[in-house]
Phi, psi and omega in degrees: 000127170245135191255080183275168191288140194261093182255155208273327169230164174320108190235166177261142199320333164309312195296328194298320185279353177272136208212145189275090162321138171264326191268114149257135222261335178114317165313117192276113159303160203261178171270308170341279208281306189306313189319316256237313177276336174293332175281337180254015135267354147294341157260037176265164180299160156215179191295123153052041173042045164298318199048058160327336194279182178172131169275151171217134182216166207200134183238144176334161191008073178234165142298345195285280183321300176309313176258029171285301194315343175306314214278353179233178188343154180275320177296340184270312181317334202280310181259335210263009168271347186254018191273156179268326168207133195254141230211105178253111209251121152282146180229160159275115170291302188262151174318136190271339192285322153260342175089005204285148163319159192213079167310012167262339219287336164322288175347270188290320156336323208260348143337281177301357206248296180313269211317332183285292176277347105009261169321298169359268203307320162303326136287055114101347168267122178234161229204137173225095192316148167234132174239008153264116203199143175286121158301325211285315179321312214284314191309317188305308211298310192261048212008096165294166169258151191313281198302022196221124180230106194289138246217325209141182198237155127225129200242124181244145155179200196283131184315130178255191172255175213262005181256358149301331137348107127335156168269119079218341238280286164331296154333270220292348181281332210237348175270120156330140185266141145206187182212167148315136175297165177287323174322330186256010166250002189202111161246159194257140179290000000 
């Protein structure tokens, strides 16, 4: 089931179908197709086309995979073992030319995360950002560097059904999507 979206105005249909899934069907995405989403994350804007991001990536039953999954939440852990690949997204904090701090790199990470799910959602693929994750475990494991921030998690695959799912997991696969009306979110200057 994809839950698309009830939008108040017109949006385009990528946007309508995306969603952070939990059931993944078990189908293994290809390095063809992850390459295919890395790439259409690599061309989202970024502050003075810096591109801060950067992946580490683990494909199902792999060693990679296991132990990324170790690294995040026991509530997370629960659904994101049945993901075809799990994705750990980094930003560069400072400008690589000058070192200076660089205030966008979230910012252009979560860009890039859009464009990355986007692409997804257009194959048939889906994705679920994570920010429950041990930091300090994930910085130690994977010795980040000062000038580096690990960002978030993100686990993709093919939509499974929402009755593979443990509760609360289960509910939350199948409860109708919304958002804020655009009125409480944009007023005119």
């Amino acid at each position: 089931m994809i839950k698309e979206a009830n939008t108040q105005f017109p949006v385009h249909e990528l946007i309508k179908k995306r969603w952070s899934a939990r059931a993944f069907s078990g189908q293994q995405i290809t390095q063809e197709e992850l390459f295919t989403l890395i790439e259409a994350a690599s061309w989202a804007p970024s502050s003075v086309n810096e591109q801060p991001w950067n992946y580490l990536y683990a494909f199902h039953d792999t060693e990679g995979f296991s132990k990324m999954l170790d690294l995040l939440s026991v509530g997370n852990q629960l659904w994101v073992k049945d993901a075809s690949v799990l994705l750990m997204c980094t930003a560069n904090k400072n400008f690589a030319k000058s070192g200076e701090f660089n205030r966008h790199y979230m910012h252009d990470m979560g860009l890039a995360n859009a464009n990355l799910l986007m692409q997804a959602v257009s194959m048939n693929i889906y994705g679920h950002l994570l920010g429950g994750f041990d930091k300090v475990r994930t910085d130690d494991f994977f010795s980040i560097p000062d000038h580096q921030e690990v960002v978030c998690f993100l686990a993709l695959g093919y939509l499974g059904e929402a009755e593979s799912l443990e509760e609360p997991f289960k509910t939350r696969e199948v409860t109708p999507r919304n958002r804020k009306p655009v009125e409480e979110i944009a007023q005119q200057f």
